[in-house]
C-alpha positions as CSV (number, residue, x, y, z in Angstrom):
1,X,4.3,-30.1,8.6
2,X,6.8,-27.9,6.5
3,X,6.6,-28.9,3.2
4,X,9.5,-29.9,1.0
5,X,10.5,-27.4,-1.6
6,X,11.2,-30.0,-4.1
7,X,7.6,-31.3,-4.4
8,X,6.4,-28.0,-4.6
9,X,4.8,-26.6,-7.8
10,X,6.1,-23.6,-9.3
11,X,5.5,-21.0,-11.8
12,X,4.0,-17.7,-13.0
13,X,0.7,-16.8,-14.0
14,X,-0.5,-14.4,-16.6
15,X,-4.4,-14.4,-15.5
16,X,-5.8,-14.7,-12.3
17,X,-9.0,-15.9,-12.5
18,X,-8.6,-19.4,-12.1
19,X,-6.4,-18.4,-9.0
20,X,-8.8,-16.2,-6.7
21,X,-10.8,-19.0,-4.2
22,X,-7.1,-20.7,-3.5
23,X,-5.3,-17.4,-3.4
24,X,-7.9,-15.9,-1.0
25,X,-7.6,-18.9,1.4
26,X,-3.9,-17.9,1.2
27,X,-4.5,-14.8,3.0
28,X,-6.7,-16.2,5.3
29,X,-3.9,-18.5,6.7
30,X,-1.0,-16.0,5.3
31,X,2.0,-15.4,7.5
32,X,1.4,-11.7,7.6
33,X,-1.5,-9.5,6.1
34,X,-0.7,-8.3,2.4
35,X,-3.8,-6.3,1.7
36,X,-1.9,-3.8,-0.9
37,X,-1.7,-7.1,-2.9
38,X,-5.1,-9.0,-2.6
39,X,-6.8,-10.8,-5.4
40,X,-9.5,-8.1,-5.6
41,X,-6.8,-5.1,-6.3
42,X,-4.7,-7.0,-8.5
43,X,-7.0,-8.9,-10.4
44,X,-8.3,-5.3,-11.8
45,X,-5.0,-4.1,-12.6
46,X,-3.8,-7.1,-14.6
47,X,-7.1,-7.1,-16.8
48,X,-6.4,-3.6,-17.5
49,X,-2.8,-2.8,-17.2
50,X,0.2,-4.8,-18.8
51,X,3.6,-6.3,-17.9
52,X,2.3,-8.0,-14.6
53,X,2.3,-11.9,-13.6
54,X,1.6,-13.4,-10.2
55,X,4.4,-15.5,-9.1
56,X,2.8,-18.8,-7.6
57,X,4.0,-21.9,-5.2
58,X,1.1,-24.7,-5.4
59,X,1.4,-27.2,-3.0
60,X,-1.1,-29.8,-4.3
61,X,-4.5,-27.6,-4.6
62,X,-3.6,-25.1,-1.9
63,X,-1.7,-21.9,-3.0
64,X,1.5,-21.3,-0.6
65,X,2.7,-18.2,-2.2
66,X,1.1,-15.0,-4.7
67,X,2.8,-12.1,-5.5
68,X,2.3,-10.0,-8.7
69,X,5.3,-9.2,-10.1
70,X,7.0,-8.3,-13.7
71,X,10.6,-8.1,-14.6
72,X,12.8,-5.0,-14.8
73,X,15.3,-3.9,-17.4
74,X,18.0,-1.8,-15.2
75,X,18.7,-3.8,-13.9
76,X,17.7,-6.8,-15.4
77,X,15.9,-8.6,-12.5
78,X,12.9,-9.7,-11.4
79,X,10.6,-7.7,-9.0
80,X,7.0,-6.7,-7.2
81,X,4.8,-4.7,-9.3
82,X,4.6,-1.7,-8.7
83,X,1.2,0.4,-9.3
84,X,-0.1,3.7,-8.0
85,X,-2.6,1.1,-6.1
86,X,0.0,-1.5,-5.1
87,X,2.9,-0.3,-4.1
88,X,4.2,-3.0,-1.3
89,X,6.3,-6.3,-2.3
90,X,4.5,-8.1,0.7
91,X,3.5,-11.6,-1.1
92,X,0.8,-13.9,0.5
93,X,3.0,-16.6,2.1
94,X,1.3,-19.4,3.8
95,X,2.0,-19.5,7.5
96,X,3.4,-23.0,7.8
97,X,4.7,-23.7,4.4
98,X,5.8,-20.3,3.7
99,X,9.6,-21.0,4.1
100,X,10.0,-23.7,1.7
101,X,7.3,-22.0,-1.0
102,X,9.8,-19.0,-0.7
103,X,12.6,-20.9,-1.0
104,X,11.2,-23.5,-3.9
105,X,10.2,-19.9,-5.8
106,X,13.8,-18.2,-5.2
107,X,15.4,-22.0,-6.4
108,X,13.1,-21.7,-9.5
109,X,13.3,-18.3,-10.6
110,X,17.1,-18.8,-10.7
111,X,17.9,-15.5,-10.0
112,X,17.1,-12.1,-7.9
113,X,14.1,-11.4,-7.1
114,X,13.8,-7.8,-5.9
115,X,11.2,-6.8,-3.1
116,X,9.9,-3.3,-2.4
117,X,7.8,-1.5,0.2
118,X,8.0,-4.4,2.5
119,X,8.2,-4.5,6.7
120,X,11.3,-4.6,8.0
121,X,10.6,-6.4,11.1
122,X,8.0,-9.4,11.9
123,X,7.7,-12.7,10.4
124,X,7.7,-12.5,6.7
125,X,11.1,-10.6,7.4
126,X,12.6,-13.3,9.4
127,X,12.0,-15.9,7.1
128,X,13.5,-13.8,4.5
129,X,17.3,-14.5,4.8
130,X,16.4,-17.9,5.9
131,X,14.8,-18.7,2.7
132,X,16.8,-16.8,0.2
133,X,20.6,-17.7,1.5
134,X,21.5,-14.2,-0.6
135,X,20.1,-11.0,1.0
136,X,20.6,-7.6,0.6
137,X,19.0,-4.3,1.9
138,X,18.8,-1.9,-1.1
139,X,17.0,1.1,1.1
140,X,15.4,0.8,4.6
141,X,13.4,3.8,6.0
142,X,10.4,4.6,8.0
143,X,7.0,6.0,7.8
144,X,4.0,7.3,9.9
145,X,2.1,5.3,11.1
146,X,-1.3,4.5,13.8
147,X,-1.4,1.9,16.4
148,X,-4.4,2.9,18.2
149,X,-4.9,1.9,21.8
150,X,-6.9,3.3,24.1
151,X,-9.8,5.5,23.1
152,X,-9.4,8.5,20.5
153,X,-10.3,11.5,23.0
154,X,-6.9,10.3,25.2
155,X,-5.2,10.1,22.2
156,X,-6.1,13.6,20.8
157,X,-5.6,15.0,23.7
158,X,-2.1,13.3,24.2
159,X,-1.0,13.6,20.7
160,X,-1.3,17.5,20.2
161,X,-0.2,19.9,22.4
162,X,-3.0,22.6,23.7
163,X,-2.3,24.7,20.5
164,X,-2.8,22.5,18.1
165,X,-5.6,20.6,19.7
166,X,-7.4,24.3,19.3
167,X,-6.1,24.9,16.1
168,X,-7.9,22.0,14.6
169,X,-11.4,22.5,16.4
170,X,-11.3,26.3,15.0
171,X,-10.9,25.0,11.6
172,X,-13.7,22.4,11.4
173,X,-15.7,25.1,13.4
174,X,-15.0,27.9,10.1
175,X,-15.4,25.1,8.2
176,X,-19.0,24.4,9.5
177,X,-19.8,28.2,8.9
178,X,-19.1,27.3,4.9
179,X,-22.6,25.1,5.1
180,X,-23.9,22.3,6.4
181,X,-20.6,20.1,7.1
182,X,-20.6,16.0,7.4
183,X,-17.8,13.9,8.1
184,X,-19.5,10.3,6.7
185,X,-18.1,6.7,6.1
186,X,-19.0,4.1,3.6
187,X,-21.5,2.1,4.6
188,X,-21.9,-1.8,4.2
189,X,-24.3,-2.1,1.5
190,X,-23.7,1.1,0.6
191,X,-23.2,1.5,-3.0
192,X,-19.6,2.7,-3.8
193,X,-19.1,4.0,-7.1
194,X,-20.2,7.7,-6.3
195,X,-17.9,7.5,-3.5
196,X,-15.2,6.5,-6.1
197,X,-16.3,8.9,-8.6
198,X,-15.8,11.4,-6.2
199,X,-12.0,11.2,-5.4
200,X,-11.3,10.6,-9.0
201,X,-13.1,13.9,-9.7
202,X,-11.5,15.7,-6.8
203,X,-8.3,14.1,-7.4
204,X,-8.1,15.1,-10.7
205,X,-9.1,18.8,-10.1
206,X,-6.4,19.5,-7.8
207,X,-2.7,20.0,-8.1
208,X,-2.3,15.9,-9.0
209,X,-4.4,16.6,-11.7
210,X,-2.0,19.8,-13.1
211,X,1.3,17.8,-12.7
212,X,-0.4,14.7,-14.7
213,X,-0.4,11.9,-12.3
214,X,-4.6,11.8,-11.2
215,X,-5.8,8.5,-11.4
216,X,-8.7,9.6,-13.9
217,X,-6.0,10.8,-16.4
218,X,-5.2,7.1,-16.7
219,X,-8.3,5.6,-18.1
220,X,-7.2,2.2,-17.5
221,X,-6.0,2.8,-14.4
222,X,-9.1,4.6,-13.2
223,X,-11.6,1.9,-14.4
224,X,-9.0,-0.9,-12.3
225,X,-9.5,1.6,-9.2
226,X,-13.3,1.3,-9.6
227,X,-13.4,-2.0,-10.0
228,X,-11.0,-2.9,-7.5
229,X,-13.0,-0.8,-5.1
230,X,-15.8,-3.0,-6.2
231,X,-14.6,-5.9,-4.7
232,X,-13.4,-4.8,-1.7
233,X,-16.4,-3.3,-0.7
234,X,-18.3,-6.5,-1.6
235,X,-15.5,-8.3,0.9
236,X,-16.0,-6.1,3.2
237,X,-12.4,-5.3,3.6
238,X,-12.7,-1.2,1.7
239,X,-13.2,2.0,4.2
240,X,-13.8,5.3,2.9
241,X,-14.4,8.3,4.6
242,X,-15.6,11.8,3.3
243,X,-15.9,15.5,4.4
244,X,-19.4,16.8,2.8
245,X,-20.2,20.6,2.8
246,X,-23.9,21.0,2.4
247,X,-24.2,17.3,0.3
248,X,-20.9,18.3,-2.0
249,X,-17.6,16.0,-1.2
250,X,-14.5,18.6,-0.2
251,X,-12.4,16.1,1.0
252,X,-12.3,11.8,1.0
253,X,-10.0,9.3,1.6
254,X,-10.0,4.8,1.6
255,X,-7.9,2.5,3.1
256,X,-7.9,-1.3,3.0
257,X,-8.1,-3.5,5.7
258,X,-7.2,-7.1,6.2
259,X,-6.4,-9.1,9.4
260,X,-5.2,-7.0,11.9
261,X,-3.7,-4.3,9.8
262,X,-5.2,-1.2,7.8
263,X,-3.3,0.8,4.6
264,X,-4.6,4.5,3.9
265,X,-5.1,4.6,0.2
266,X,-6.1,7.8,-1.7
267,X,-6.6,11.2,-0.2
268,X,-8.0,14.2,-2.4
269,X,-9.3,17.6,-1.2
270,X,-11.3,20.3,-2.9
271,X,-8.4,23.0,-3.0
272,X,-11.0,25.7,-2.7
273,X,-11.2,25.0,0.7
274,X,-7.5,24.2,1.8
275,X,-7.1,26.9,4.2
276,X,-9.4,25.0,6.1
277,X,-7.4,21.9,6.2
278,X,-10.0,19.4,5.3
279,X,-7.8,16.7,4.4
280,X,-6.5,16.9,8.2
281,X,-9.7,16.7,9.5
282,X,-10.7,13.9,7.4
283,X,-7.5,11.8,9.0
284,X,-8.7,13.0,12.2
285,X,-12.1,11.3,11.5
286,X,-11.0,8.5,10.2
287,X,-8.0,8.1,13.1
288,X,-11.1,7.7,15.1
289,X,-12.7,5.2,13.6
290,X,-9.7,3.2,13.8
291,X,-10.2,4.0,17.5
292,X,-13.7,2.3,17.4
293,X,-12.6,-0.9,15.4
294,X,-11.2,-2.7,17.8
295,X,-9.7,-5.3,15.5
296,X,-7.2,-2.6,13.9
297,X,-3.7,-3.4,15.6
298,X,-1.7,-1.0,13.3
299,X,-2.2,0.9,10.2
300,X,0.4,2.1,7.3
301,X,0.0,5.6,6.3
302,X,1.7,4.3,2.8
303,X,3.5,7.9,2.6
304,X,6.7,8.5,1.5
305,X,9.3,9.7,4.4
306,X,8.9,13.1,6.2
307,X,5.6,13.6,4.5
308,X,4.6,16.8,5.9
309,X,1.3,16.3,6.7
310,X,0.2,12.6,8.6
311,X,3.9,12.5,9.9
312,X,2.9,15.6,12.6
313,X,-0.8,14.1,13.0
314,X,0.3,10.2,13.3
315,X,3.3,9.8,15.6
316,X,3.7,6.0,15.3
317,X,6.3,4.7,12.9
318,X,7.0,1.9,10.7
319,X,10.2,0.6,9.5
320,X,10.2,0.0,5.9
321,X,12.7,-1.8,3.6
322,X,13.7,-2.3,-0.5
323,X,15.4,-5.9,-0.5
324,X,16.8,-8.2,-3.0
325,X,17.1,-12.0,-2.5
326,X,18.4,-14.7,-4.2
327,X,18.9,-18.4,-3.7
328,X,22.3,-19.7,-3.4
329,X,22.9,-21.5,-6.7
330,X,23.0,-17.3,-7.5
331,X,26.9,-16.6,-7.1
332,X,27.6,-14.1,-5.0
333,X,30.0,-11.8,-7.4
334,X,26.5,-12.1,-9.6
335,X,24.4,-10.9,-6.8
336,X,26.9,-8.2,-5.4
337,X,26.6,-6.9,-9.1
338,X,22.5,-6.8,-9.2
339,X,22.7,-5.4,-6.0
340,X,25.5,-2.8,-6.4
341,X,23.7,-1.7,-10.1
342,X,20.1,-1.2,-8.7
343,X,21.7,0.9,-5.6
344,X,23.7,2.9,-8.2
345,X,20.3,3.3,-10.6
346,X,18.9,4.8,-7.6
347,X,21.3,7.1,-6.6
348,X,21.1,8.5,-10.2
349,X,17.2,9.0,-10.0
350,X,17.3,10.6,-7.0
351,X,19.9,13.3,-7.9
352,X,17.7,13.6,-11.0
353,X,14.8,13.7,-9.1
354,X,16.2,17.1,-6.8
355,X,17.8,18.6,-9.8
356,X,13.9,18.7,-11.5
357,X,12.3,19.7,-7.9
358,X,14.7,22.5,-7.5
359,X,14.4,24.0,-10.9
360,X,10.7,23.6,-10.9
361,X,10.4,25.0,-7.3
362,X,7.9,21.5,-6.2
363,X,8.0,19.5,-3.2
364,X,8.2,15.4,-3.5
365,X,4.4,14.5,-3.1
């Protein structure tokens, strides 16, 4: 039975403690997977970042909708939070309910709400517009994706042309000739926090770590990560995959998994071996283990547009959208204005954003 909007409880929470059993039964019976936006990343991040709540439909004891989010000052609206860790406005919506929890949050909020990162095709973005009665699509794009089907040999051997499929067996063959070379994945059990220490280390020594933006420049941010990676291990929902030259990590990489779906998280390479191309190989391992999983229906590469590198190794795509939504009692001159502003704000930060890249001679990473 669809519940009624106005017997729903809303509201915004500052702690998430007391949230965590309901919220994970959420995603167990959530319209779509939101794994970027689980309990056991954002927990972390709230106790040691600021600015973040988790918006919250109750209906009775069961949750019907969680999504951190924080509110924006240009323009002056309400959105997902955004973290290098969580960078997808897909809430946990209950399956049934999800609808009128939408639709009793949009009605409560009494204004914008502003989604990023999020499908643009499936359930979650049908009920959209049904929900909201204002809708708007600030950006729409697409990104690489994998939907594996069939076994990873046919797929190799389809993917790449002869060339290529030579090319990459020459360089984990010159690789080998470095030392004793490993391609290993986290095991259950397995204790994580080397495996964590070593992308924050690697991360941090390569070119992420020169512009600024490494994760373990961040301290807070970097003890979130680890604790976040904690969690999901213990849930059994983190993968993690590593390239190891005689016992040393060169190259590793997570992703999180829930349902059906999978979303790559961190890559970070030991430059001193990047004419080898071990963070290809790596996504070539860990492609197949997607392969292998059979419960893996599709998995998000989370990269921005025309990345250079999984775009030519993963050919699938995945159309991606930036909305804002409102509910009706939001006039539409108002919302035309939010929507026009945050378009406009973009626009700005982009041609910003080229003018910097072209002076400094970098690349959008």
């Amino acid at each position: 039975m669809t519940a009624n909007w106005q017997l729903l409880e809303v509201g915004r929470a500052s702690g998430t403690e007391d949230l965590v059993p309901a919220w994970k039964r959420l995603a167990a019976r959530a319209m779509v997977p939101a794994g970027l936006n689980r309990p056991e990343i954002v927990l972390p991040l709230m106790c040691h970042l600021e600015g973040a709540q988790v918006a919250t439909v109750r209906s009775g004891p069961d949750l019907l909708l969680a999504l951190p989010v924080y509110r924006k000052s240009l323009p002056p609206v309400l959105t997902n939070w955004v973290t290098p860790l969580t960078p997808s406005g897909l809430p946990h919506l209950d399956r049934d309910q999800g609808k009128a929890a939408l639709e009793a949050f949009l009605r409560w909020e009494a204004g914008p709400l502003m989604l990023t990162g999020i499908p643009a095709s499936g359930p979650f973005w049908d009920t959209l517009p049904e929900a909201s009665h204002r809708f708007a699509v600030v950006d729409r794009w697409e990104r690489a994706a994998l939907r594996p089907k069939g076994n990873f040999n046919t797929w190799f051997e389809t993917n790449f042309d002869r060339k290529r499929r030579k090319e990459y067996r020459r360089l984990r063959a010159r690789l080998g000739e470095q030392g004793r070379l490993e391609s290993v994945a986290l095991r259950t059990g397995e204790d994580v926090l080397s495996w964590v220490k070593a992308l924050l280390e690697l991360e941090a020594a390569g070119w992420k770590g020169r512009r600024g933006t490494a994760l373990n420049q961040d301290r807070a941010l970097a003890q979130a990560f680890t604790e976040a990676a904690m969690a999901l291990h213990a849930a059994g929902r983190l993968r993690f995959w590593s390239l190891r030259l005689d016992g040393r990590t060169i190259a590793t990489l997570f992703a999180i998994v829930e349902g059906d779906q999978a979303w790559l998280g961190k890559i970070a390479y030991d430059e001193a071996f990047a004419k080898f191309s071990p963070g290809v190989l790596l996504i070539l391992d860990a492609t197949e283990t997607f392969f292998v999983d059979s419960g893996i229906a599709v998995v998000d590469s989370c990269a921005i547009p025309g990345h250079p590198m999984i775009e030519n190794i993963w050919r699938d795509r995945i159309a991606i959208a930036d909305v804002m939504v409102a509910a009706a009692s939001t006039a539409p001159a108002k919302f035309a204005v939010m929507t026009g502003a945050e378009k406009f704000r973009r626009r700005a930060r982009g041609a910003a954003r080229d003018i910097y890249l072209k002076i400094t001679r970098r690349h959008r990473s």
